[in-house]
Structures are given as structure tokens and as C-alpha cells.
N, C-alpha and C positions, 0 to 999 in steps of 0.2 A: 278624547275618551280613552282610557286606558283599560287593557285588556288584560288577563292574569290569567295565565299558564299555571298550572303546577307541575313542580319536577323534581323528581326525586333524587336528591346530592348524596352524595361523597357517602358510602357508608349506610344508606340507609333510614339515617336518625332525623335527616333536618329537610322540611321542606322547602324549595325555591320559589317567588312568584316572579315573575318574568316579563318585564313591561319597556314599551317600544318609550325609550326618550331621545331625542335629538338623531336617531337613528342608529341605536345602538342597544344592545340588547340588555339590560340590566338584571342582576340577582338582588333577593332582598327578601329575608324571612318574616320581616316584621317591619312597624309600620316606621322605627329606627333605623336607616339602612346601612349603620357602621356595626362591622361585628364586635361585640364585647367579648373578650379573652381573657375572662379573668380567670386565673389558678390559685391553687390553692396555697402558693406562698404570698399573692397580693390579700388572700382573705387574710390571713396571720397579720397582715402590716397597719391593722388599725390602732394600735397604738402607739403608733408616728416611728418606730423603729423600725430600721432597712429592711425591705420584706428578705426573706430566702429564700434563694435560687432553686427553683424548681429543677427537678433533677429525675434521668430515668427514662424512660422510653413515652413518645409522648400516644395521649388515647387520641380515642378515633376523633370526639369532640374536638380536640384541639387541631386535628389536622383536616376534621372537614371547616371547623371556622374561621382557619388562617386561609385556606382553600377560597373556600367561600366572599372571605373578603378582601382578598387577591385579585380573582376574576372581576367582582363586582366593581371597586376601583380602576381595573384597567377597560372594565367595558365603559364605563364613565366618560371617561376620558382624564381621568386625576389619576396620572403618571404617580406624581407625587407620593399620595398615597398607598397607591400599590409597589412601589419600589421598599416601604417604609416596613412592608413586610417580607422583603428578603433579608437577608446575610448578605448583601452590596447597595444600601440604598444607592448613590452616588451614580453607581455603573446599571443600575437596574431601569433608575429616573430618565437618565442618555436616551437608552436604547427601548425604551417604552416611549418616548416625547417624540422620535423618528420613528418608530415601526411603519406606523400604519401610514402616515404622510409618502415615505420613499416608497412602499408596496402600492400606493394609492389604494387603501384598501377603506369601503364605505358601509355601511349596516353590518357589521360586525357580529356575528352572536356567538357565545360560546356557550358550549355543550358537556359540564363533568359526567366523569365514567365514575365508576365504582372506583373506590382506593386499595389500593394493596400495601398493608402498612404505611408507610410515609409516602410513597407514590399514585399519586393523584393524574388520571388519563384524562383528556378532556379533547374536543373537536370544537376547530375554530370554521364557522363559514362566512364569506363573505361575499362582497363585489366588487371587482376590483374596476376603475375606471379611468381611462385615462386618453384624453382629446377625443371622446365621441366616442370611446369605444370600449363599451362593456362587458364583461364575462363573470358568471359566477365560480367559487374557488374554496376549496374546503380541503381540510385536512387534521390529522389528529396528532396530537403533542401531548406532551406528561411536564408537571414539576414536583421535585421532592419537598417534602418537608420534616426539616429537622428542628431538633430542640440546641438552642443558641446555648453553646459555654458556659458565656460571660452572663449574657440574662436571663439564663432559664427559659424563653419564651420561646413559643414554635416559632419558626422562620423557612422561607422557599430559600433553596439554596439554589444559589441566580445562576443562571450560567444560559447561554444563547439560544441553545437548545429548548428551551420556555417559550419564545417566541414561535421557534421553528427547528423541526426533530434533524433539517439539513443543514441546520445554522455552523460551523464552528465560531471560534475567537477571531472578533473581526473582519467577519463576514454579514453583508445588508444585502436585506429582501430589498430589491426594488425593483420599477417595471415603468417603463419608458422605452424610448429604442435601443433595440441590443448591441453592445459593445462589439457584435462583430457580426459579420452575414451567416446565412447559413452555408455548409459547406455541401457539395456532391463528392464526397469521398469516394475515390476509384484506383484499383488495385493497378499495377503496372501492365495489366496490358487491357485495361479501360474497364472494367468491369465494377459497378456500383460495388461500394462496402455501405451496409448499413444497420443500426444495431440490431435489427429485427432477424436480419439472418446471421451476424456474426456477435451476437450478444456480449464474448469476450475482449470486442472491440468498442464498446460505447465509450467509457472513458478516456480511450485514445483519442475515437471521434470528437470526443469536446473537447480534448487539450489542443487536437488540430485544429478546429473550428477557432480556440481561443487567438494561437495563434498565427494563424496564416488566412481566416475567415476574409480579413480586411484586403489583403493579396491577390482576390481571386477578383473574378468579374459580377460577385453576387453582390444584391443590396438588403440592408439588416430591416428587420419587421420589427414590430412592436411585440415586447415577453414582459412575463413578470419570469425575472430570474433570480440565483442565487449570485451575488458578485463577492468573489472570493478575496481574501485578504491576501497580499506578497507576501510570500515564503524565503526567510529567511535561506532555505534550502532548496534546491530546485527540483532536487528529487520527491519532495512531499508537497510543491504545490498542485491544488486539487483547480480544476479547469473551471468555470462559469460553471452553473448548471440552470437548464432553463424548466420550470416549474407548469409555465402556462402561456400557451402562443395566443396572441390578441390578434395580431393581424400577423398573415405570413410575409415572409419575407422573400427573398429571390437569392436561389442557392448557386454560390459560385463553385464552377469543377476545381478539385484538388488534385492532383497524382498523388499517389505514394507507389515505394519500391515494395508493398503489402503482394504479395499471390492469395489473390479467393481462394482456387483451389488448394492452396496449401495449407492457407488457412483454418479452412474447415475441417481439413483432417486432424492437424492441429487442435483445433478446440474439440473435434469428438475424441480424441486419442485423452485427453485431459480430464474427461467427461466422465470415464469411467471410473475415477477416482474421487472420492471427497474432497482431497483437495489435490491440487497439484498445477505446476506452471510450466511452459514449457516455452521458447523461442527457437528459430529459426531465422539463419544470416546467410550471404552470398559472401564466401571466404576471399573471394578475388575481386571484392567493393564497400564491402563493410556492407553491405544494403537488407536492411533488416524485411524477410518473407512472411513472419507470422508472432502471434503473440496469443496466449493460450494463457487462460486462466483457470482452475474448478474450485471455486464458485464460479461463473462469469461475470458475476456482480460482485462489486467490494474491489478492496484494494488491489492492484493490479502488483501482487508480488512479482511477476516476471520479469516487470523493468526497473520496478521501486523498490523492489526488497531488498534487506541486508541480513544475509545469514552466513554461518559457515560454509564454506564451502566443502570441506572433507578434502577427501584424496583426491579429488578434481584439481586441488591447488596443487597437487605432486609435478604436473605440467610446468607449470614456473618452477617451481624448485627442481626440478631434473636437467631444466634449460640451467639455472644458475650454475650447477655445480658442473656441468658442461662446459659452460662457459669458463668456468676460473680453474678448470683441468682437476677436479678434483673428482672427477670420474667419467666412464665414458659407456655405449652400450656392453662393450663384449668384456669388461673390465670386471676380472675378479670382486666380487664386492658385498659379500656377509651381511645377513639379514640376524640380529641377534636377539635374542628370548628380548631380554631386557637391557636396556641403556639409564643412564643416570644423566640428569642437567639440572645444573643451579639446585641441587638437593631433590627433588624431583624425578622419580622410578616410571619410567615408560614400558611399558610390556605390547608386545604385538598382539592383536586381536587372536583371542583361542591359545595365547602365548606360543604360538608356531613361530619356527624359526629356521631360515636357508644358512646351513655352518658355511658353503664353500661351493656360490651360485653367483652369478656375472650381475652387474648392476641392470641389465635386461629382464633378468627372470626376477629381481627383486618389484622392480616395475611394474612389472605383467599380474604378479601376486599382491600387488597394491603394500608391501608390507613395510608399516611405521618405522620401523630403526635405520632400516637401510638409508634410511633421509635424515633423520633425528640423531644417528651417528656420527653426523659429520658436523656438528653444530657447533664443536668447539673451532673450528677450521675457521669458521663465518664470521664476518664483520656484526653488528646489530643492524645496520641498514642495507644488507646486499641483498638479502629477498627483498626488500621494498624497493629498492633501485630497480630489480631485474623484471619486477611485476610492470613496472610508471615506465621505466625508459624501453622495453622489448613491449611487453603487452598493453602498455595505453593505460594500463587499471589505474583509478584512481586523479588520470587528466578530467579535466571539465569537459567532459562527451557533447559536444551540440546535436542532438540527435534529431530534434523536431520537437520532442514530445518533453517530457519530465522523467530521468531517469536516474537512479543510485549509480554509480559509477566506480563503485569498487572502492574497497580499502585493504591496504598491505601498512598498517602504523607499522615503527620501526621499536620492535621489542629487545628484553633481553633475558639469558639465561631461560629456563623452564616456559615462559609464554614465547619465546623467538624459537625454541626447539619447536610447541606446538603449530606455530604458523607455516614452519613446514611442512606441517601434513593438514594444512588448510583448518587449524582453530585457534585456539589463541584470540587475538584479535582480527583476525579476516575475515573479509565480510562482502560477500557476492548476492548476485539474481543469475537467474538461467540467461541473459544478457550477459549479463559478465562474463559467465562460465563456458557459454558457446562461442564468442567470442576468443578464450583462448586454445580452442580447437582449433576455426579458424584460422589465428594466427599461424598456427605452427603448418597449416594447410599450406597457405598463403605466404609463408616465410618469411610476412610482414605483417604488421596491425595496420588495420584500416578500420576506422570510426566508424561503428555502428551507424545509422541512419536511416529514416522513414521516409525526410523528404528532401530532397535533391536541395544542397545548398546554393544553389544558383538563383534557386527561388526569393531569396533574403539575401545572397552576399555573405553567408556565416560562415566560418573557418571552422572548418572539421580540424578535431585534436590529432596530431601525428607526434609517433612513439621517438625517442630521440633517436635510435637507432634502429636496422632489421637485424635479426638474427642472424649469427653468424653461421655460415655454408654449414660447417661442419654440426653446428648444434640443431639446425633446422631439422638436418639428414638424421642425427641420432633420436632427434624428437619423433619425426614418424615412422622409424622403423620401432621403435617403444610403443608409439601406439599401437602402430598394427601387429606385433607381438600380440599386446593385451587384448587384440578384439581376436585373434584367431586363435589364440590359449591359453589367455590370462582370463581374467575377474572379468571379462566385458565378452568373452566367448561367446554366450549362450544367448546374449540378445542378439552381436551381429553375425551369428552361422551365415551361411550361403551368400554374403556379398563375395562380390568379385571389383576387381579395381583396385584403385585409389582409398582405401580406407583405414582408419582407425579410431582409436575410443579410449575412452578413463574412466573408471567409477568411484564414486565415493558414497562413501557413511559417514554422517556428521553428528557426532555424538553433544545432544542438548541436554543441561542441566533440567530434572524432571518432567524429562520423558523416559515413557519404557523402550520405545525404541528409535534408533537414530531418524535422522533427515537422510531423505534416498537421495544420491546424487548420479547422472548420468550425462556425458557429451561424448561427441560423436561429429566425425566428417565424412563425406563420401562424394569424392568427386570437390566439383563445385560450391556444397550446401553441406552446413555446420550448422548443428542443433546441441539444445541442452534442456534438459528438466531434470525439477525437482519434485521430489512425493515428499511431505514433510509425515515426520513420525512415523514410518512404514518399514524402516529395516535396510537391508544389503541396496545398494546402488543398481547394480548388475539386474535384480529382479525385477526390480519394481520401477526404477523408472529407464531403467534401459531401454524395456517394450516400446515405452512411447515415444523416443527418442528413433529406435527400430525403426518403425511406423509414418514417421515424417518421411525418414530418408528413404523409405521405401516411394512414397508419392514424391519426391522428388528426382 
């Protein structure tokens, strides 16, 4: 006996009847259940001449009946015909013919929202089941719909995201037992990490779970999860994500070299910002303390991102030109208004300028020429060597997790001037950046890392060489210059010890104001953050940087 809902689609205009067949929830306005789409260039085509392409922004009509007969074909089960109204039939038909079989997903209904222009909401519910074991499962997705080029006609522009709003390109819903156990993540000195209290940590947690899950002494449950596609890249692969636990699993212990307590400061220090990221490392292990994100949700730019880095990169370039004698700290060495390269007019920030000040005070005052002047002296590959063979940037980091790993390409004339003062083509995370703190701490690079390679057997990346005695010594007496009277004064006031810093400003194409850059060592523990679009280095994200190495 069939039963008739009424529901009100897309728009307004058209009503749905809604009846249970083979267990699935079907649409169908009339007692014909394939939607007719005719327009007004197929009316013109009855006199056997090629109709004309329909053209122009499509009406609500046509986006609620391409909608309309989208859903109802895929609630069906005729893949076929619902691919037939996207922009991919081919890729549409694939991944509509597996959805629902790999998710195990059974009674099916879905649910349109109101449209907003070509954007069509809709909520999928199901049941998912799989060896005896059932749970209901729901969630809401959109697809667009555009008007096709070539035929004039509406069409869903296909993309994975139709399926499911976590889908990317070549990634499958499915649910079976989990490709890896659950993990009890714990800080190094035993202490649970879990996303509930360190929220900035969820996505690490599933890249650890992905992998080293299998490593531990846990056994995997039945999920419906997301099963991601291999990344070309290792810095943008995105971990499993599990959607719905059917049966639990048995959570194996993990260490990491993570501090809770450091952490947390960390993420509240982040917190107060819109956005911003920030890390924390142990400079005498590489052994990564914290990772700070604001959002806590979304892309983890701390370890994955790739931005300028500003005058943070002044660190390598001050080691370089150290190294090849081409200056030293107490060395006369002129900071001037404006320098020229490869046709190309560089002026210092505020056009200020040191006539007849030591390569220390140019340092401390962060100021562009004093580095940018020397560029015709330079090879095109010697900052890229001194970054890869001193600081590690740019080796394959095995860190545990998924991280960017730094780029120094090897430029020349006008962008090789800029890569000196960290833009051009350079391109860091607050990982990278704390990291060359670190180094100069440490007098040596030592690979980042979360979880102790012994665990797997992985060969942590080492730099070809350590820095040499004498450029080490000049590197932290420049830092600690800059943090007791340079650009980085005023966040670290009142340390005592072992310490110094670098700030930067990284000037992006359309923004009003730079990317704030900040590192910082003290002691044992080297941190870095960034406040993106916020202004001076020194103010904005120096605090947070402050603020770690205070809890530490």
C-alpha cells in the first residue's frame, strides 16, 4: 500500500509525493515520474531545425526540476539516470553505482532545502548496516546547478561533495572494520591528549591514529568512515575521518613528545586571535611540545602551511653571509634608504635608514637593505643550500604526522634579492620557523618530531652539515641583541638567561596588512607563531610566542 507525503521542494513551486519503494524513499510530482525539462529553445525546434541554446541565468523552474529529478533517480537506484543530469555523466554514474553498497547504507531518504540560486541543500538519512549491526545516520549536503555551455540545459555540477559535504577527489564513504585501531594518545609524561580537551589537536590525532593505530596494542571496531585518497604530497594528505562508530573498538596507547600542559597554553595563547598558529620544539631533540591552531578546526596551518615567512628568514640569510665572510656581527655595515636588483627599487620599511651601523644593529632593527645589499656578492643557489644543508628546510621531515617542510627555490636577480628577507618564493609554517630558532639554539638541526622513530624504524632527516662555531656564536648574540633592543624588545622584556628572537612582517598581495611573524628560544624550548593579516611581527604575535616560553 503506498503512502503519500507531501513536501514542499526547491523553491516553493513544486510539490513532492514521497512513497516507500524497495526501500527507498522516492520524489515524484505527477503520476509520470521522469521530470520534463523542456525550455524555451526546445519549444522553437519544431520545425525540425537545431533548437537554440538556451542562454542566461537559469529560473527557479529549471533548478528545482533538474533537482527534483536528480534526487529522484538516485533515490531509485538508476545511477544511470541521475549522473545523466550532471556536467560528468561517466564520473557521476562510478560513484553513484558504489555509494551506497561501500557506506552499506539501506532506506535511504532524502530531504531538499530551499534553494538559493543554483544551490540546492538537501538532508540525506539512512541506515547503515553491516554483519548485524545497525545504526541510523544522517547528514546534510548541497549540489549546484548550472546552465551547460554547450547545451543550454540545467546540469548538477558533479563533484564529490554531492555525495558527501567531507568527500574530496577520490575519497570513499565506507564502513566495515577500521583500517586502523583506535589510538589513547598521550603526552610524554603519560597524560591522555584528546580532541575534547585539546580541540587544536583532532586532526593530528587522526593522522596518528592513521598512522601508527596499527603499532599499538589496540584492536580496530567497526566505523563508517571517510577513506582518504594518497597525496601526491605528504604535507596535504588529510587522515581517515571516522563519521560513525558501530561497534567500538580497543584503543591502543601511543606516546608522543606533545606536553598537555604546554599545549594548552598554547592553544589558549592562539585563541585570542581569529586566526593564528603557533608551535613549540625542544631545540636539543627536535621533539615537537605543542601545536596551536585559531580556528582549532580546519586546516592545521602550523605544520601544513606554506607562507612567507618575512624577516624570520633574516636567520638563514645572516647565517649565510657569515658563513662566506661577507659580514660579521660587530662589522661596519650600512643599512640604505633604497637598493636596486635585476631593475627592481627596494626601499626599507618607513624608508628609514642606518648611514654607519655594525651588521648587529642592522639585525636587531630587522632592516631589508642591509641583506638585499649584498645580493650581487651571492650565487643564485647559496641561500637555498644554506637553508637544506644548515637548517634541514626543505629535506623530507619524517615527523610522524603530515607536514610542509619548507621551500628556499633557487631564484634570481629581483625575487633572489626578496628571498632574503623571507618572500620571493619562500615558503614556511610556525614549524619551520621555530625550527630555525632552534637550530641556531642547538648549533645543530635536529628533525622535528612527534613520535619517537624507534617506533617504525624511520630515519629522521639530518642537515649535511652543523654550523660553524664562529657563525653559531654570531647567530645568538644577533638574536639576543634583537630581543633586548631590537624589533623583538618589547615581547621578550624581563627574560633572563639563554635567550633570543626575530620578528617578521610578510608583506601579501591584497591584504591591508602584513602576516605577523614571531620566534623565539629560551633556554631548552623554541617556539614560533604566526597572526596572518595583523601588522608588525614584534606586537602581535610576539605575545604568544612570549606566553609559551613563559610556561615553559
Amino acid at each position: 500500500m503506498r503512502r503519500e507525503v507531501k513536501i514542499g521542494l526547491i523553491g516553493g513551486s513544486v510539490a513532492l509525493v514521497a512513497g516507500i519503494v524497495g526501500g527507498f524513499t522516492l520524489f515524484g510530482g505527477s503520476d509520470d515520474s521522469s521530470p520534463q525539462q523542456l525550455t524555451a529553445a526546445d519549444a522553437k525546434s519544431g520545425d525540425g531545425n537545431a533548437p537554440e541554446v538556451q542562454t542566461g541565468p537559469l529560473t527557479a523552474a529549471e533548478v528545482d526540476t533538474t533537482a527534483k529529478g536528480f534526487l529522484t533517480a538516485w533515490q531509485s537506484g538508476d545511477a544511470a539516470k541521475a549522473a545523466e543530469l550532471t556536467d560528468s555523466p561517466a564520473a557521476a554514474k562510478t560513484a553513484l553505482e558504489t555509494f551506497s553498497k561501500q557506506a552499506r547504507f539501506s532506506k535511504v531518504t532524502l530531504t531538499p532545502g530551499k534553494a538559493a540560486g543554483g544551490k540546492v541543500p538537501y538532508t540525506v538519512a539512512t541506515q547503515i548496516a553491516y554483519n548485524g549491526a545497525k545504526a541510523p545516520f544522517s547528514y546534510g549536503t548541497s549540489m549546484t546547478v548550472r546552465r551547460d555551455a554547450t547545451t543550454g540545459k540545467p546540469r548538477i555540477a558533479w563533484k564529490p561533495t554531492v555525495l558527501h559535504p567531507a568527500l574530496g577527489k577520490g575519497d570513499e564513504l565506507r564502513t566495515g572494520e577500521a583500517e586502523a585501531p583506535p589510538i589513547k594518545a598521550v603526552d610524554r609524561n603519560g597524560t591522555e591528549l584528546t580532541p575534547e580537551a585539546h580541540p587544536a589537536l583532532a586532526s593530528v590525532l587522526e593522522s596518528l591514529r592513521d598512522k601508527y593505530g596499527d603499532k599499538t596494542d589496540g584492536k580496530p571496531g567497526v566505523e563508517l568512515f571517510i577513506h582518504r585518497a594518497k597525496s601526491a604530497k605528504a604535507a596535504t594528505q588529510q587522515p581517515d575521518k571516522t563519521l560513525k562508530v558501530l561497534s567500538k573498538g580497543t584503543p591502543g596507547t601511543l606516546k608522543t613528545t606533545l606536553d598537555a600542559k604546554l599545549q594548552a597554553v598554547a592553544e589558549k595563547a592562539v585563541k585570542a586571535k581569529s586566526r593564528a598558529s603557533a608551535v613549540a620544539v625542544k631545540p636539543s631533540t627536535g621533539e615537537i611540545l605543542a601545536i596551536a591552531n585559531s580556528p582549532a578546526k580546519g586546516f592545521n596551518l602550523a605544520t601544513q602551511g606554506s607562507l612567507a615567512p618575512g624577516s624570520t628568514m633574516k636567520i638563514v640569510t645572516a647565517a649565510m653571509l657569515i658563513d662566506k665572510g661577507l659580514t660579521s656581527p660587530d662589522k661596519p655595515h650600512p643599512c640604505p634608504k633604497y637598493v636596486t636588483v635585476g631593475g627592481w627599487k627596494f626601499q626599507n620599511d618607513n624608508k628609514s635608514e642606518i648611514k654607519s651601523g655594525t651588521f648587529a644593529q642592522s639585525f636587531a632593527a630587522s632592516c631589508n637593505n642591509a641583506f638585499i645589499g649584498l645580493a650581487g656578492k651571492l650565487s643564485d643557489d647559496d641561500l637555498t643550500k644554506e637553508a637544506r644543508d644548515v637548517f634541514g628546510i626543505g629535506l623530507n621531515w619524517q615527523t610522524g604526522i603530515p607536514t610542509f617542510d619548507g621551500a628556499v627555490p633557487v631564484q634570481s636577480d629581483a625575487q633572489m634579492a626578496a628571498s632574503l628577507i623571507g618572500q620571493g618564493g619562500v615558503r614556511m609554517n610556525p614549524l619551520n620557523v621555530a625550527t630555525l630558532a632552534a637550530t641556531v639554539q642547538a648549533g645543530s638541526f635536529h628533525q622535528p618530531y612527534i613520535v619517537s622513530p624507534s617506533l617504525d624504524n624511520r630515519t629522521l632527516a639530518k642537515a649535511a652539515r652543523n654550523m660553524k662555531p664562529a657563525t653559531a656564536s654570531g647567530l645568538k648574540s644577533l638574536m639576543k641583541l634583537t630581543a633586548t633592543s631590537g624589533t623583538a624588545a618589547e615581547a621578550m622584556a624581563g627574560l633572563s638567561g639563554d635567550f633570543g628572537a626575530k620578528t617578521g612582517s610578510a608583506e601579501v598581495d591584497g591584504q591591508k596588512k602584513p602576516n605577523a611573524w614571531f620566534t623565539a628560544y629560551h633556554g631548552d624550548l623554541a617556539a614560533a607563531a604566526v597572526v596572518p593579516a595583523s601588522g608588525h611581527g614584534g606586537s602581535n604575535a610576539g605575545p604568544l610566542v612570549r606566553t609559551i616560553l613563559n610556561a615553559g
